[in-house]
PLY file of the C-alpha trace (Angstrom):
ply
format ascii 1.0
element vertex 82
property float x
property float y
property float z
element edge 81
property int vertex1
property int vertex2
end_header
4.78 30.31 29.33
5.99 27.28 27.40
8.87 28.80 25.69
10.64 25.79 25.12
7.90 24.33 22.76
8.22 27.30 20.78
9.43 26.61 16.92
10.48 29.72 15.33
9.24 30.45 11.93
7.98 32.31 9.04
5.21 30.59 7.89
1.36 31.71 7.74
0.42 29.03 10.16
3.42 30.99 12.53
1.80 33.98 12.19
-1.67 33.00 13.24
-3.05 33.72 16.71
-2.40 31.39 19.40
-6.07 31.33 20.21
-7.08 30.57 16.64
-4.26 27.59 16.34
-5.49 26.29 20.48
-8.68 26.32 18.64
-7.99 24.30 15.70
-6.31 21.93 18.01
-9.14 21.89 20.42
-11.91 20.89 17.59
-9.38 18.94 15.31
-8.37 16.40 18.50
-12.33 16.13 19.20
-13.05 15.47 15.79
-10.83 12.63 15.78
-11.66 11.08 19.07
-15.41 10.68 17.91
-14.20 9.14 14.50
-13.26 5.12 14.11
-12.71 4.97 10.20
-9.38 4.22 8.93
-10.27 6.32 6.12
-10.07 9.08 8.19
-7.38 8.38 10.53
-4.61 7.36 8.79
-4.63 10.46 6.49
-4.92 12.50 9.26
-1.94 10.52 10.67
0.20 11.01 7.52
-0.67 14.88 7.77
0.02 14.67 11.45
3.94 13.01 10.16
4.36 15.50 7.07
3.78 18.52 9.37
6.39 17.26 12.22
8.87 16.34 9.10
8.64 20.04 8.13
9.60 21.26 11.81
13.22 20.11 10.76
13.27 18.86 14.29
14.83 15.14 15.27
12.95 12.48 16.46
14.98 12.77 19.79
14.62 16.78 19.93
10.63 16.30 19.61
9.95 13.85 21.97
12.67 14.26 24.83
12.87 11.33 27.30
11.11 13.49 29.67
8.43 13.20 27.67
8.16 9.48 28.02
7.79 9.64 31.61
3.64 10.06 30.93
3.28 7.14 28.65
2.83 4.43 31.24
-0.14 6.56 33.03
-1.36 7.52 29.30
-1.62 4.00 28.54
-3.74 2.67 31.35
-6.21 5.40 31.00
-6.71 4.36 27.18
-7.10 0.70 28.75
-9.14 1.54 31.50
-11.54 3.75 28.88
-11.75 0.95 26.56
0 1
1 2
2 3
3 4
4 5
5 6
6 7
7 8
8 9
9 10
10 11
11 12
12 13
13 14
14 15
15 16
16 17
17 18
18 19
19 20
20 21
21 22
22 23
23 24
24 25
25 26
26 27
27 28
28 29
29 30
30 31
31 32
32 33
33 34
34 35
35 36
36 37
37 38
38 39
39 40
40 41
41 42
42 43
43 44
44 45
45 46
46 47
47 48
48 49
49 50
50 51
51 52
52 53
53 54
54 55
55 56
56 57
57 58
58 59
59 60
60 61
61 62
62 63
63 64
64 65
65 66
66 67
67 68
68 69
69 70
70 71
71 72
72 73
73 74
74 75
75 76
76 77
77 78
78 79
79 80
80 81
C-alpha cells in the first residue's frame, strides 16, 4: 500500500471510497486526454492548482526529487506520441 501518499483529512472527498475517487481519476484523466480546447484545460488546470493549494503541502513535500527521476522517460513518450 502507498501509505506515504496518504493526506490525512476530514473532508467529504476524504471520506469517499477509494474505488469511487480511482474512478473519478480514471474517467477525469481520459476526459482530458481526448480534449484540445483551452477552454477546457486551463480551468481544469486552475482546479487541478486550487485543490493541491488546499493539501497545505509544499511544493518540495509534493513533488520529492524522487519524483523527478520519471520526467526525462515521461517526456520522450509525449514526443514520441506526438
Amino acid at each position: 500500500m502507498l501509505t506515504s501518499l496518504y493526506i490525512e483529512g476530514h473532508t467529504p472527498f476524504h471520506r469517499l471510497p477509494v474505488r469511487v475517487k480511482l474512478a473519478a481519476l480514471l474517467a477525469l484523466s481520459l476526459g482530458l486526454f481526448a480534449v484540445s480546447s483551452l477552454w477546457v484545460l486551463v480551468p481544469a488546470l486552475l482546479i487541478t492548482t486550487g485543490l493541491y493549494a488546499t493539501t497545505g503541502l509544499s511544493f518540495r513535500e509534493g513533488f520529492p526529487a524522487s519524483a523527478w527521476s520519471f520526467s526525462p522517460s515521461c517526456f520522450w513518450v509525449s514526443s514520441i506520441s506526438s
